[in-house]
TIRONU-665430 format. One record per residue (C-alpha): x, z negated, y negated; residue number from 0. Coordinates in Angstrom, 3 decimals. Each point is the difference from the previous one (the first is absolute). Layout:
<sites>
<site><x>X</x><z>Z</z><y>Y</y><loti>NUM</loti></site>
...
</sites>
This chain:
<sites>
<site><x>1.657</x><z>15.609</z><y>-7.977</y><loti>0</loti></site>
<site><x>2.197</x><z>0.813</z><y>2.882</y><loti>1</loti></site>
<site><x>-1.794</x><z>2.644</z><y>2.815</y><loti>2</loti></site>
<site><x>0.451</x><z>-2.442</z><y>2.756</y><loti>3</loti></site>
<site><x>-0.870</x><z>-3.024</z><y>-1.523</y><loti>4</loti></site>
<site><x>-3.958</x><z>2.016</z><y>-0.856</y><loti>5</loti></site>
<site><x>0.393</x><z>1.474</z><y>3.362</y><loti>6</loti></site>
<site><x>0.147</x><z>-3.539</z><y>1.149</y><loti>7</loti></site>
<site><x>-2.582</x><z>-1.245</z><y>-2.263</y><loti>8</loti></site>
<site><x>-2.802</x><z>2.696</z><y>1.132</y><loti>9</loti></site>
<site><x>0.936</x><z>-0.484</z><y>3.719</y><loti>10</loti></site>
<site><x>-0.509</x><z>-3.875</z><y>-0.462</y><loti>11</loti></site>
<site><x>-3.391</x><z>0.791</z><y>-1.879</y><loti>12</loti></site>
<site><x>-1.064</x><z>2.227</z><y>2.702</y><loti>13</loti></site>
<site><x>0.265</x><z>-2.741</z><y>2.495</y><loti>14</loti></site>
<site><x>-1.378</x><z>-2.826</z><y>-2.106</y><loti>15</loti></site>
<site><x>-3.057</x><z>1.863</z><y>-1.010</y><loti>16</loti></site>
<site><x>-0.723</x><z>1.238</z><y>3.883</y><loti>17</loti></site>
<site><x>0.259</x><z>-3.576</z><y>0.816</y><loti>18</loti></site>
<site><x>-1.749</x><z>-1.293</z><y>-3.013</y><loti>19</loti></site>
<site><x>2.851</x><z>-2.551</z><y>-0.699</y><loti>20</loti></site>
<site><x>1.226</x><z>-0.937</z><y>-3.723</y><loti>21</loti></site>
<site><x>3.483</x><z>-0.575</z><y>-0.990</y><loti>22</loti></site>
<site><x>1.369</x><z>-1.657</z><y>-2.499</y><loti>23</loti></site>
<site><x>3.838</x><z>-1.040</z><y>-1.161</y><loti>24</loti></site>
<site><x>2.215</x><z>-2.539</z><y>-1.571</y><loti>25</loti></site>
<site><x>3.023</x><z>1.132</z><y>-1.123</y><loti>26</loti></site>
<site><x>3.154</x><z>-1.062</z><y>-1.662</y><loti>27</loti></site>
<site><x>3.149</x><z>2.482</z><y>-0.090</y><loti>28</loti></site>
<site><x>-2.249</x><z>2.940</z><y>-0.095</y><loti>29</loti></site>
<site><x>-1.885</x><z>-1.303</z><y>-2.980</y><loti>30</loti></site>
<site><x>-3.271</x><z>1.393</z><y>1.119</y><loti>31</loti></site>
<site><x>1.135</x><z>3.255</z><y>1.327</y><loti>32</loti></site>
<site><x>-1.955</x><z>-0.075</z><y>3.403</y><loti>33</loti></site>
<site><x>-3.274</x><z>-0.267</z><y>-1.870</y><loti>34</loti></site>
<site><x>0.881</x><z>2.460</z><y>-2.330</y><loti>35</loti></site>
<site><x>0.608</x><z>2.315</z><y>2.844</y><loti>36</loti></site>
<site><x>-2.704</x><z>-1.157</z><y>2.059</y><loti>37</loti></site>
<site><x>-2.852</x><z>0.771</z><y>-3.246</y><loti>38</loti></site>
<site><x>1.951</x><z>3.720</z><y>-0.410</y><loti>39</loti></site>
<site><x>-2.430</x><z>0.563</z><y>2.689</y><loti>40</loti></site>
<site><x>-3.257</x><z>1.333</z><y>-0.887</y><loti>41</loti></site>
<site><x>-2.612</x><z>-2.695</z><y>1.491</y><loti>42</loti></site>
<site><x>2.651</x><z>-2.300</z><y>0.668</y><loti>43</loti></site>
<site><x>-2.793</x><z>-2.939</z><y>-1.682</y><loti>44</loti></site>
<site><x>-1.677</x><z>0.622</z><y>3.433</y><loti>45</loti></site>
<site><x>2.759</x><z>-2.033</z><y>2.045</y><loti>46</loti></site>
<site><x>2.387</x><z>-1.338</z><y>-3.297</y><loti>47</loti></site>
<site><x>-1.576</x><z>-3.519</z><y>-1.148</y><loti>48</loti></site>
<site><x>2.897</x><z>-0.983</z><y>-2.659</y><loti>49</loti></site>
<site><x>3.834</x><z>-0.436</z><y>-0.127</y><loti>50</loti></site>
<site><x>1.911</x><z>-3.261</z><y>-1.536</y><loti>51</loti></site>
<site><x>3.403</x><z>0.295</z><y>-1.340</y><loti>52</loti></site>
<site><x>1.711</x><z>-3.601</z><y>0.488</y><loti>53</loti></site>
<site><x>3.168</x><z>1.056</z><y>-2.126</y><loti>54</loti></site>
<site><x>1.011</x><z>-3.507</z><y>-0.629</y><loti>55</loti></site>
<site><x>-0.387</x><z>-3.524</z><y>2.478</y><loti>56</loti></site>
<site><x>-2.383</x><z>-1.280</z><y>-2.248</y><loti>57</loti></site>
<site><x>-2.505</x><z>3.248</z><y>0.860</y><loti>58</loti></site>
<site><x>0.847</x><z>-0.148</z><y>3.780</y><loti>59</loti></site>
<site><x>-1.443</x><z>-3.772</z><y>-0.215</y><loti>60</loti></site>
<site><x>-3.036</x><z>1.036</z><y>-2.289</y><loti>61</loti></site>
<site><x>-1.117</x><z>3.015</z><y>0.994</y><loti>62</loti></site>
<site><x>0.290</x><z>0.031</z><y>3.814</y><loti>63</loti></site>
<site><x>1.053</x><z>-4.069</z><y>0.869</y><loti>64</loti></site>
<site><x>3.433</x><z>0.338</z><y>1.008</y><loti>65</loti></site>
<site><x>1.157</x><z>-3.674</z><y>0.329</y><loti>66</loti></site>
<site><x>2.575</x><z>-1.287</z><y>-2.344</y><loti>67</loti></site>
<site><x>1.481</x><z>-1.437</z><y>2.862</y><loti>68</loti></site>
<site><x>0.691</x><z>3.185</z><y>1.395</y><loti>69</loti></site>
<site><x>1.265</x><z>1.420</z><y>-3.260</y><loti>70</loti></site>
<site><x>2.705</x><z>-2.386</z><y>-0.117</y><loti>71</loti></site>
<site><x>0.746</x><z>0.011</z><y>3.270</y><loti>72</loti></site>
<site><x>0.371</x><z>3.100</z><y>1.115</y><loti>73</loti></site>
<site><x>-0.145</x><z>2.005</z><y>-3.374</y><loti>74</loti></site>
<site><x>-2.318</x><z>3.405</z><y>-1.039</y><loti>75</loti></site>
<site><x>2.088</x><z>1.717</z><y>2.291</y><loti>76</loti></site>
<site><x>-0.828</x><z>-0.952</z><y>3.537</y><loti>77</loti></site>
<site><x>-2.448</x><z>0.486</z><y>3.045</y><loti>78</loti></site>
<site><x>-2.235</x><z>-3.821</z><y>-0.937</y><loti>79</loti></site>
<site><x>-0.212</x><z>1.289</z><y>-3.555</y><loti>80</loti></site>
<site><x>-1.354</x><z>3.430</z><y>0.561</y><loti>81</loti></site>
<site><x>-2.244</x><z>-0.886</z><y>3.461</y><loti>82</loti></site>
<site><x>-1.651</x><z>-2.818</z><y>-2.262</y><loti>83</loti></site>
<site><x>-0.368</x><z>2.723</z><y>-2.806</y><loti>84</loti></site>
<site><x>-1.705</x><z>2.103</z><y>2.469</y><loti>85</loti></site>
<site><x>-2.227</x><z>-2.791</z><y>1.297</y><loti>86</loti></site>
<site><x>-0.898</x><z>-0.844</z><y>-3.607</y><loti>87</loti></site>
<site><x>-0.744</x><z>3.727</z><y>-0.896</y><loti>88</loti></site>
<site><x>-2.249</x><z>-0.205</z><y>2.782</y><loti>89</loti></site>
<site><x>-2.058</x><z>-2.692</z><y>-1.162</y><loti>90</loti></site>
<site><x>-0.212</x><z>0.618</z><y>-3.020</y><loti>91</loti></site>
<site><x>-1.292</x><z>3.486</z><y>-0.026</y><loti>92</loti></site>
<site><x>-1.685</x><z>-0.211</z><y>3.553</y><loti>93</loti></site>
<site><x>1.137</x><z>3.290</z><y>0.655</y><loti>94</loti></site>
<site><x>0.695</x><z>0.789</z><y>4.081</y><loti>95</loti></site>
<site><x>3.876</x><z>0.970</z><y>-0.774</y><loti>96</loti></site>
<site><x>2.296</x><z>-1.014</z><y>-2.143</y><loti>97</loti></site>
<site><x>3.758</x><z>0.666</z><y>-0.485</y><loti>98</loti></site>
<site><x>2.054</x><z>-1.735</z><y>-1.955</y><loti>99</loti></site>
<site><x>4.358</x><z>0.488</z><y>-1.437</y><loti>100</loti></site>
<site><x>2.428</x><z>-1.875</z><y>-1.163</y><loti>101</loti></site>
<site><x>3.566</x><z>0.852</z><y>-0.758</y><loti>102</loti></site>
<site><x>3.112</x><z>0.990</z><y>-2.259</y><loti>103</loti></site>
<site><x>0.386</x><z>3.290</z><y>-1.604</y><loti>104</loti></site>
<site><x>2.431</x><z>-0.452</z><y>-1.902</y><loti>105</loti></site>
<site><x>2.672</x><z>0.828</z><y>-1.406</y><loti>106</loti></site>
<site><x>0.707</x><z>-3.674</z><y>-0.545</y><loti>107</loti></site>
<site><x>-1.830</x><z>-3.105</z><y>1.597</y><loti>108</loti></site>
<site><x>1.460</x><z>0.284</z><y>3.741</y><loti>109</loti></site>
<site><x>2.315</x><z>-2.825</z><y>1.767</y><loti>110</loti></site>
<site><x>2.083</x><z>0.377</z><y>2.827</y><loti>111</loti></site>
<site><x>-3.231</x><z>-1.555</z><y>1.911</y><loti>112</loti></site>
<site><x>-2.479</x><z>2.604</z><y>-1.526</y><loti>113</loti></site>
<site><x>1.703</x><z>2.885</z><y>-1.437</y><loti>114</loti></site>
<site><x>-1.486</x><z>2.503</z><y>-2.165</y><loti>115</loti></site>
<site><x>-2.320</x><z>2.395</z><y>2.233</y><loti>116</loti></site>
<site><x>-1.183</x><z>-3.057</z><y>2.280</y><loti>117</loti></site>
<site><x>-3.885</x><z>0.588</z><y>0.107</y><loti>118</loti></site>
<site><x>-2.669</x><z>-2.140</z><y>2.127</y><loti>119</loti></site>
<site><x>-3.125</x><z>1.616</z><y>0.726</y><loti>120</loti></site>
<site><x>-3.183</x><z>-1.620</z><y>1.940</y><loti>121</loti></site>
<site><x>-3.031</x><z>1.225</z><y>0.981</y><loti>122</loti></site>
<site><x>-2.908</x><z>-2.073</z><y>0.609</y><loti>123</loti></site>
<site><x>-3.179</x><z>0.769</z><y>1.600</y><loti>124</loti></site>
<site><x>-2.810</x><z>-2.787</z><y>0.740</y><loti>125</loti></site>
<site><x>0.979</x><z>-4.277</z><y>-0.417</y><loti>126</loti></site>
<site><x>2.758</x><z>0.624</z><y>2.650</y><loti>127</loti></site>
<site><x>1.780</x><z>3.727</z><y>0.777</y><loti>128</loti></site>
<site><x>3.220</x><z>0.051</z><y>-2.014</y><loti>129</loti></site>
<site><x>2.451</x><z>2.473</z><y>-0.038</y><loti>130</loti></site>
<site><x>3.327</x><z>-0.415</z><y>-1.849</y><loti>131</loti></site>
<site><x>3.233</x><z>1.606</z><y>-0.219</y><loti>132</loti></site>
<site><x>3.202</x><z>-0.432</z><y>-1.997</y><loti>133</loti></site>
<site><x>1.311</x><z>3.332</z><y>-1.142</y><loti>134</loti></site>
<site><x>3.378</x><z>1.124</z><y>-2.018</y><loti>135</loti></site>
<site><x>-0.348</x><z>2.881</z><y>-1.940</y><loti>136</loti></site>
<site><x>3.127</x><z>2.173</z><y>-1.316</y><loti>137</loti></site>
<site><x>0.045</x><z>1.284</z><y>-3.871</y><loti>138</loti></site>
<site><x>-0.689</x><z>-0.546</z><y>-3.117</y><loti>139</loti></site>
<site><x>-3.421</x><z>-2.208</z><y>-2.026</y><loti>140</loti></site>
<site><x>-1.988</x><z>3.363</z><y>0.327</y><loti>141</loti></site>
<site><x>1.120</x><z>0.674</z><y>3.676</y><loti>142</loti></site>
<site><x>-0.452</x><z>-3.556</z><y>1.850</y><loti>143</loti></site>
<site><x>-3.871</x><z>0.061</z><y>-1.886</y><loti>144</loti></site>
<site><x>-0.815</x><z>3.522</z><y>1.374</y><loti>145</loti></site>
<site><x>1.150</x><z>-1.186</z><y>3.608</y><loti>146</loti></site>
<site><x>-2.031</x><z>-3.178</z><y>-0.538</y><loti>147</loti></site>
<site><x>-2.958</x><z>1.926</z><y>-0.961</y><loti>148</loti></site>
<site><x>0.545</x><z>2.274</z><y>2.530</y><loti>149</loti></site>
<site><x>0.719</x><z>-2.725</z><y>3.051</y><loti>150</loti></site>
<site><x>-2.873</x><z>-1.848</z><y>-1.017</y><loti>151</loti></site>
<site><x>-2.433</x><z>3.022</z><y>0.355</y><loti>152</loti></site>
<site><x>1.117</x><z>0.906</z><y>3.299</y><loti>153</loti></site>
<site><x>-0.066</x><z>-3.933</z><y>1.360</y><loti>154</loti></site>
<site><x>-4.122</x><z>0.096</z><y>-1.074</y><loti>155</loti></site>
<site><x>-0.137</x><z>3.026</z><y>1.446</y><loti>156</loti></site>
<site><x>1.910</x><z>-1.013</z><y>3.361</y><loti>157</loti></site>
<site><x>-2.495</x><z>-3.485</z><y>-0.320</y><loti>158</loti></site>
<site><x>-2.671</x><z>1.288</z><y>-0.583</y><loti>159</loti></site>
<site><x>-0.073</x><z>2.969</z><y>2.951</y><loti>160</loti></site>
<site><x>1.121</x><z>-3.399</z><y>2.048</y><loti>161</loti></site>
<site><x>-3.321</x><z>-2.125</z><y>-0.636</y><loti>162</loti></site>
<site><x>-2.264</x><z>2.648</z><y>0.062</y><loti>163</loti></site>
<site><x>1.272</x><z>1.271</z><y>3.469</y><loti>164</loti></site>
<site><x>-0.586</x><z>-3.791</z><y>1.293</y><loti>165</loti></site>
<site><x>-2.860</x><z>-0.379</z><y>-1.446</y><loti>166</loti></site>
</sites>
C-alpha cells in the first residue's frame, strides 16, 4: 500500500476514534480498496463497521438500495447514484460516516459524457449531510484507483473535522 494512502488512513482513524464515530464504505471502481486501507490500521474495528463492494447495478440495488430508477437514469456513474449509495451504506450499517465511489478506471468503458478517470465520491454523515463531488483523474486502471482511494480518504477526513467542529 501506497505511504499516503496509510498516512491517510491512520490520520482518519485518529479522528474517528477521538470522536468515537464509525465509518464504513461502499465502493465500486476501487473494488474495496478504502476498507482495505482503512483495516491496515491497527484498531481500525474500533471506528470501521464493514465495507460493500457494489461492482455491478444489481449490487448497488441490493446491497445499499440504489433505485433502479436512478440506475437507468442517470447510470453508476453520477452524483444520485453514489449520494443514494452513501445514504444506503448508512443505513444499513448504522455507522456515523459513510463514503461512498463510483466511477471509470478504465482503460475502456468511458464516453465522451463520462470518460475514463471520471470518479464521483459522496460522503454522508447522519439522514441528511451529503457531500459529493465529481472528479477526473489522469492515468492509467492502477493510477485513477490510487487517486480515488486517496480523494476519498482526504474528503472523510475534510467531513469529518467539519461535523465535529459544529458539533
Amino acid at each position: 500500500m501506497e505511504q499516503n494512502i496509510y498516512n491517510l488512513a491512520q490520520k482518519l482513524g485518529d479522528i474517528l476514534q477521538q470522536n468515537q464515530l464509525h465509518v464504513s464504505t461502499v465502493e465500486s471502481c476501487t473494488g474495496g480498496g478504502i476498507a482495505y486501507a482503512i483495516t491496515a490500521i491497527s484498531g481500525s474495528s474500533g471506528w470501521f463497521n464493514q465495507g460493500y463492494v457494489t461492482y455491478s447495478n444489481e449490487s448497488k440495488h441490493n446491497l445499499v438500495g440504489v433505485k433502479t430508477e436512478t440506475l437507468n437514469n442517470f447510470g453508476a456513474v453520477s452524483q444520485q447514484t453514489v449520494e443514494e449509495m452513501a445514504f444506503g451504506c448508512r443505513e444499513k450499517s448504522c455507522a456515523d460516516l459513510t463514503v461512498a465511489v463510483s466511477g471509470i478506471a478504465g482503460p475502456g468503458g468511458g464516453s465522451d459524457l463520462k470518460p475514463v478517470g471520471t470518479v464521483w465520491i459522496a460522503v454522508c454523515y447522519g439522514k441528511d449531510k451529503i457531500w459529493s463531488h465529481c472528479f477526473n483523474f489522469k492515468g492509467d486502471r492502477e493510477a485513477v484507483r490510487i487517486q480515488t482511494i486517496e480523494n476519498a480518504l482526504e474528503q472523510l477526513i475534510k467531513f469529518t473535522c467539519f461535523i465535529t467542529n459544529n458539533k
